[in-house]
N, C-alpha and C positions, 0 to 999 in steps of 0.2 A: 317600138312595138310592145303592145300588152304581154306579160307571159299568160301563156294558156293556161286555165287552172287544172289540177290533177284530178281532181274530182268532177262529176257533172251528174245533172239531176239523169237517172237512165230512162229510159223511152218505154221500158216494158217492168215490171214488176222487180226487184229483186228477188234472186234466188235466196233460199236458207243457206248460212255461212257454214262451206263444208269443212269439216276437220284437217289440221295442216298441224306442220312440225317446223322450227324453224332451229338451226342449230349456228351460235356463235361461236365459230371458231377462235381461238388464243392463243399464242405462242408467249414464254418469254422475250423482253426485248431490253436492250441497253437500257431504256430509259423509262423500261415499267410492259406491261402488257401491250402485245400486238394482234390485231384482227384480222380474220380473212376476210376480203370485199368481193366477191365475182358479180361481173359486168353482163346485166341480159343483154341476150341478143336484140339486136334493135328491130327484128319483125316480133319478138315474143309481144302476145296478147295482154299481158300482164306487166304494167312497169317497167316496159321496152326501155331500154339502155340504162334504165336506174343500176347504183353497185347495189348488190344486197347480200346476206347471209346466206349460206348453203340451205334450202330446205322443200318443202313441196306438200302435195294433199297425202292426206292417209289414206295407204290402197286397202281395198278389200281384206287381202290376203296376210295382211301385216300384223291383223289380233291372231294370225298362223303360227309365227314363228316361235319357235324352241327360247321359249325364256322358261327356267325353273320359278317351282309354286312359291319360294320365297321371293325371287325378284318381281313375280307377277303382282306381291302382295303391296313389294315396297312401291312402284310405280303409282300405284292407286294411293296409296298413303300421302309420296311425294307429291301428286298433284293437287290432293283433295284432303289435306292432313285436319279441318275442323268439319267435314262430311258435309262442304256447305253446298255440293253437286251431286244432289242425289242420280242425275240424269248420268253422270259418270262411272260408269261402272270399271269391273277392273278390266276387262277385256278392252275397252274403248280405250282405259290408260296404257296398256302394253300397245296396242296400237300406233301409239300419239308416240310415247319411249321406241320402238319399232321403227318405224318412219323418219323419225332424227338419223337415227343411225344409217339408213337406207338413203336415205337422200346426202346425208352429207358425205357416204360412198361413193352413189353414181354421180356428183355435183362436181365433187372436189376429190375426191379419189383417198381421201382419209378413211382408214376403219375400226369402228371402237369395238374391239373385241380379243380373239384369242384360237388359236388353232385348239380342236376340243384335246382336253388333259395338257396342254402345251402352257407356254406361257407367253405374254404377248410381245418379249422379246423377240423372240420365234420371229415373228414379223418380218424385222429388218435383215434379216438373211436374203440373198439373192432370189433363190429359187422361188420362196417367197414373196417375194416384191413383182417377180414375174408372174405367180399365178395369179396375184391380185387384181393387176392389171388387166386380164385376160378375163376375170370374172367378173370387170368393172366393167368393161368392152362388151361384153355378153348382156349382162344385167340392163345396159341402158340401151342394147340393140331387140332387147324384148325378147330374146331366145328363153330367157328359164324365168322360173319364177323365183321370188328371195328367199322363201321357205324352204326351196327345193335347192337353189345354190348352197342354202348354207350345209344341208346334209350331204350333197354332194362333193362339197370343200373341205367337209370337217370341220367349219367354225362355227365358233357359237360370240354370241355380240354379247357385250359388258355394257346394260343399260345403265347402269352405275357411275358410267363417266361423262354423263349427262345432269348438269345440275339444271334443274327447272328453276327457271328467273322470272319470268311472264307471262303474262296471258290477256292476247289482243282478238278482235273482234272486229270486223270490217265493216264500218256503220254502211245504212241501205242506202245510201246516196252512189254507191256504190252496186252496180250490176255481179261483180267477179266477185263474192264474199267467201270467208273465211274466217276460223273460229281458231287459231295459231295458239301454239304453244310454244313460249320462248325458251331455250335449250342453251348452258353453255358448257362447252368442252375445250379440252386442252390438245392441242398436239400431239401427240405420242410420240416419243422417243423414237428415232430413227425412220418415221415418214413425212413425207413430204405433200404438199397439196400442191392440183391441180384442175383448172376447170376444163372442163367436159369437151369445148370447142362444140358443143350442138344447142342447148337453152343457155349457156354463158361464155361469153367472146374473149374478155382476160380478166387478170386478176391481178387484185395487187395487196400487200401486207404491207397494215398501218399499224403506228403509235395511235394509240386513241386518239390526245389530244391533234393528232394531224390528219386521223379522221373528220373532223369535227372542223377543221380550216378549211381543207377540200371543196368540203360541206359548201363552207360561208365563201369561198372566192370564187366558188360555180366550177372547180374543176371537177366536178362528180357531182351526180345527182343521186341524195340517200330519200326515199319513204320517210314519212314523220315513225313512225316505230324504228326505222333502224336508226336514224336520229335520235331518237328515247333511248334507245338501248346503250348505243356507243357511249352518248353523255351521262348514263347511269354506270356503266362500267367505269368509267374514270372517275367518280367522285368517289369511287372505292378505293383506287390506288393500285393495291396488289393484289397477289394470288390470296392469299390466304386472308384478305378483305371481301374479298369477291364471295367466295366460297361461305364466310360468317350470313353475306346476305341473300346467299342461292337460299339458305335454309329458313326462310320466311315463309309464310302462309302468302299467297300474293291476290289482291284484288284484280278483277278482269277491268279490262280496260277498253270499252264503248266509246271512242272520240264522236263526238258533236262535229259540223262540219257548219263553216259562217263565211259563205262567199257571196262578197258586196264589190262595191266600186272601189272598198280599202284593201281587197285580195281575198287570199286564201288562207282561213285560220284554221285549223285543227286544233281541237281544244280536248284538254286530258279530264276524266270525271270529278278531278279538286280542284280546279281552274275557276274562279270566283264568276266568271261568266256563263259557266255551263249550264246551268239551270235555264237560265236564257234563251240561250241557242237553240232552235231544232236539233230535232232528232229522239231516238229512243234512247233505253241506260239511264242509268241513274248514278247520284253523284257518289264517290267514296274516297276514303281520307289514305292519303299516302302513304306509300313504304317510306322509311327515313332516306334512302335512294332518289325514290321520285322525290319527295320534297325538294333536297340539292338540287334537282334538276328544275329544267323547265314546266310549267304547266298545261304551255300553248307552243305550236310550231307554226309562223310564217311561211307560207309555201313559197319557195319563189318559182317554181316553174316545173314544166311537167315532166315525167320519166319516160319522154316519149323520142323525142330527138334533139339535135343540136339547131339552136336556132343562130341561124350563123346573121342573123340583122341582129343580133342583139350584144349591144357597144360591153354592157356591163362586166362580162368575164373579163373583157382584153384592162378594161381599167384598174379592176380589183387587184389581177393578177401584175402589171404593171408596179402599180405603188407598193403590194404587201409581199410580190415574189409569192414561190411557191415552198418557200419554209416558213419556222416558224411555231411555236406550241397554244398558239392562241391569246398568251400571257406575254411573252416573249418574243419579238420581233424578228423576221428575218432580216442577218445583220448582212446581206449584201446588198438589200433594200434599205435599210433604214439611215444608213451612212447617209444616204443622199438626201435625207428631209428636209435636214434642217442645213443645207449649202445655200452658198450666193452666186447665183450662176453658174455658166458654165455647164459642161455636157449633160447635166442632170435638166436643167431648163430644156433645151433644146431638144430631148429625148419627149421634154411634157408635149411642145409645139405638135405633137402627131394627132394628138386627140385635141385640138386647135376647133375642127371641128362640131366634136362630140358638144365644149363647152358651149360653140355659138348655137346650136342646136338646144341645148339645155335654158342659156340665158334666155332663149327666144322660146321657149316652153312647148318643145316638143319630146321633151320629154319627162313631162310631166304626171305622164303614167307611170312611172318608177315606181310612184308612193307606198306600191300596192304591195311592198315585202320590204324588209330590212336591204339586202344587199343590192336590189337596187337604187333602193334610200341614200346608201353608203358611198356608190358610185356618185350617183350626181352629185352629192356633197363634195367629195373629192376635186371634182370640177369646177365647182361654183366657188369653194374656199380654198382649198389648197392649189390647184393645178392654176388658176386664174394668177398666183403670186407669182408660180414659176414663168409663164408664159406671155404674162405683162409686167415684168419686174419694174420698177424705178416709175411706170406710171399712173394715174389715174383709174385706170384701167384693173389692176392688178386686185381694186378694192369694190368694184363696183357692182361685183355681183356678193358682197356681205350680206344685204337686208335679204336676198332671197334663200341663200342659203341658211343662215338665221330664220327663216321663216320652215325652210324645210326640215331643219332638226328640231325644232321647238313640237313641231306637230305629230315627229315622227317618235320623240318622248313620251309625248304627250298621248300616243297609241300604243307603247308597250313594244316598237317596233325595235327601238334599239337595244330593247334586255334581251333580244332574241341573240345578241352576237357576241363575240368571244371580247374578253379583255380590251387586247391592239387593236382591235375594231371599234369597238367604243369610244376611245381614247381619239379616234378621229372624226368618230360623229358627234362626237361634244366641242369639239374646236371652232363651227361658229359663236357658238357661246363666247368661247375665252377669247376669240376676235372684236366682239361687238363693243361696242361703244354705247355702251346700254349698262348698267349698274343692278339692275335688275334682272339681266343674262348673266350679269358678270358672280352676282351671288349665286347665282344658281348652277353653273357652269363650278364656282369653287365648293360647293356639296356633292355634284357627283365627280371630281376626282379625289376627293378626300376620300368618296366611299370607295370606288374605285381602285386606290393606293389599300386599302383596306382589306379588300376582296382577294387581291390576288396572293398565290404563293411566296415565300419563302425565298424560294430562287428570283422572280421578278420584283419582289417590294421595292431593290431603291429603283427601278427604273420610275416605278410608277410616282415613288414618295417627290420623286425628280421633277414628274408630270404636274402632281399635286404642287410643288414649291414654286412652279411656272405658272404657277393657275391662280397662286396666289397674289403674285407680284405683278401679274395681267387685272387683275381684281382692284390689286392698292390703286394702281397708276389710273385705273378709269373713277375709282373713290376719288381720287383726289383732282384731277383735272378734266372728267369729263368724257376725255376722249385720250388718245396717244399721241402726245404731241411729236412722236418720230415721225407718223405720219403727216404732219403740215408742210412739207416743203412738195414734197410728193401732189397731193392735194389741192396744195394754193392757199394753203390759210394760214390764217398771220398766227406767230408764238408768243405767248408770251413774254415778258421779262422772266417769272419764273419757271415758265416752261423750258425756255430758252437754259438759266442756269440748269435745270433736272436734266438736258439731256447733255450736258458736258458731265453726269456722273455717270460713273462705269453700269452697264446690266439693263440702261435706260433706252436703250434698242432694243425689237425683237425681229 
């Protein structure tokens, strides 16, 4: 089954994109920064069951509230520091600062602020923790209004712990538009989040980089912006990285929208294609952020429900498990890759199916986003080895799988995915019996081995060393001559002596 695209042309005019706040949560975490994700509800109007950031429209009453003449000043500065929105004025910026803080209260029940004259330790006190609650409860039951809670409370909000990161725009291909401003804040010491249980269902806190796997194995569906975001957060590192780049001027960000028989692209306004594509905006040159990041997001499917005909999640998550940092494998999956039978085969035999399904090209609409690209490869190159070991069989679907990664290169489809994912949609390559895959297949793991961290290099430099000696062996004889008994074809004399030396199997 095709995935449904997220976008569609709308039937009636787009509205003008109304003002919204969106705010990224972060916590410290062992192994670097962690995110809050809240899950919509799956009737919501808007990006039903996608995770996203705490955030929502600006209300009316939100250029209301109690921020002093300097913080009203810094706001407008913080959004619009080279005056390049004259349409922004300061009131519309407290607003936008306002409504972060108010939604990522009523969303997720965090509050950036301070009891007035107090300090916002005060907070994590009992009695404290108890009124909060109670005026989160109110707040999002529509009893008061938030200008009025907060004089009523006694607090006043710290728009200060709001770093502005972004600023996205919902192209008109799109009926539901919005003019977002990206927000990121930290935790506060001694609270805790939670979702609402009414616009979002659960919640969960990610590692960046395992936000970003989620992502690519289809266990959560992120928006391309919260996808943007999370992968620009990570090519920061840390706190005090993050923060260096909150404090940039930031370009607004117009995606183009390019949906064909090849999917659903979302294209960012430095993306070498965008001038191309439909749509209004204009093109503009990256934060050194964006740059690291992607240019273009492959949709694979929509933020609307689970489509339970669709094979791809159970395979992904099958062979990659559900760890892992993207770079780095989950090692309760990856023990089994590279075995010779035995319970790991026989565990492949389930999706037996899926693969004759595949060979026979019915599922041939995969093409149309990287992870389902990923999947049928899986099938056609790797699972076919486990599942027809020792015959004929085990090689027979190489030229098609080789046909599907060479195209799906050749579309930009596989830069869309994380390191260990790569690493497996380049393996028809380093299969083929083609000298011409086989060089090319050894340049992108070299770059590859290249690319990744510090902590993963020797895995990959490993990958690369395997990539190379798959390379020599087809330089030199054409083909694998491990393969001819298997096959039916006759060896050599000196094929024959190469494979009585050690490494000459794979």
């Amino acid at each position: 089954m095709a995935p449904t695209p997220v976008f569609s042309q709308p039937e009636a005019p787009a509205m003008a994109p109304a003002d919204a706040s969106t705010v990224v949560l972060l916590a410290e975490g062992a192994d670097g920064p962690k995110v809050l994700l809240l899950k919509r509800h799956a009737k919501s109007r808007f990006m039903a069951g996608a995770f996203v950031f705490p955030g929502g429209r600006v209300d009316a009453e939100d250029a209301a509230a109690a921020v002093s003449a300097d913080d009203r000043a810094w706001c407008r500065a913080q959004l619009d520091p080279l005056g390049a929105e004259p349409e922004l004025d300061e009131a519309r910026a407290v607003a936008l600062y306002v409504a972060g803080v108010r939604e990522l209260f009523e969303e997720a029940g965090v509050w950036l602020g301070r009891p007035k004259g107090g300090d916002p330790a005060d907070l994590e006190s009992e009695p404290w923790q108890t009124r909060l609650a109670d005026l989160r409860r109110r707040l999002n039951a529509n009893d008061v209004a938030f200008d009025a809670l907060l004089n009523e409370a006694g607090l006043e909000i710290d728009v200060r712990a709001l770093q502005y990161w972004s600023h996205w725009i919902t192209p008109s291909v799109e009926r539901r538009r919005y003019d977002t401003r990206f927000f990121v804040a930290w935790l506060p010491e001694g609270q805790a989040a939670s979702f609402d249980d009414k616009e979002t269902t659960e919640q969960a806190w990610m590692a960046l980089p395992e936000a970003v796997m989620a992502y690519h194995l289809m266990r959560i569906f992120l928006a391309p912006p919260t996808l943007q975001t999370i992968q620009e957060l990570r090519t920061c590192g840390d706190r005090a990285s993050i923060a260096r780049e909150a404090g940039q001027a930031v370009p607004s960000i117009l995606p183009r929208i390019l949906l064909d028989d090849d999917g659903l692209r979302v294209l960012m306004p430095w993306d070498a294609a965008y001038g191309e594509a439909p749509g209004e905006g204009g093109s503009s040159t990256p934060l050194s952020r964006q740059a690291r990041s992607l240019s273009r997001v492959h949709v694979w499917r929509p933020a609307v429900f689970e489509d339970e005909g669709d094979r791809a999640p159970a395979i992904l998550q099958f062979w990659f498990g559900t760890g892992g940092d993207g770079e780095r494998p989950d090692e309760s999956c990856s023990q089994n890759w590279w075995g010779v039978g035995g319970a790991f085969d026989d565990a492949c035999r389930k999706f037996e199916l899926d693969l004759r399904r595949a060979i026979d090209g019915q599922y041939d609409d995969w093409r149309t986003d990287p992870q389902h690209d990923l999947a049928r490869i899986l099938l056609l190159d790797q699972m076919s080895r486990n599942i027809y070991r020792g015959t004929p069989a085990a090689f027979a679907q190489d030229g098609q799988a080789l046909s599907w990664a060479l195209a799906g290169i050749e579309a930009g489809r596989a830069d869309q995915l994380p390191p260990v994912l790569r690493w497996f949609y380049f393996l028809p390559l380093m299969h083929a019996e083609n000298i011409e895959a086989q060089r090319q297949q050894l340049d992108l793991y070299r770059a590859l081995s290249r690319e990744v961290g510090p902590r993963a290099r020797e895995v990959y430099e490993n990958v690369a060393h395997f990539a190379e000696r798959h390379h020599d062996i087809v330089a030199r004889f054409g083909r694998f001559p491990h393969r001819n008994e298997v096959l039916g074809r006759a060896s050599t004399d000196e094929e024959l002596a190469f494979l009585e030396e050690p490494g000459s199997r794979f």
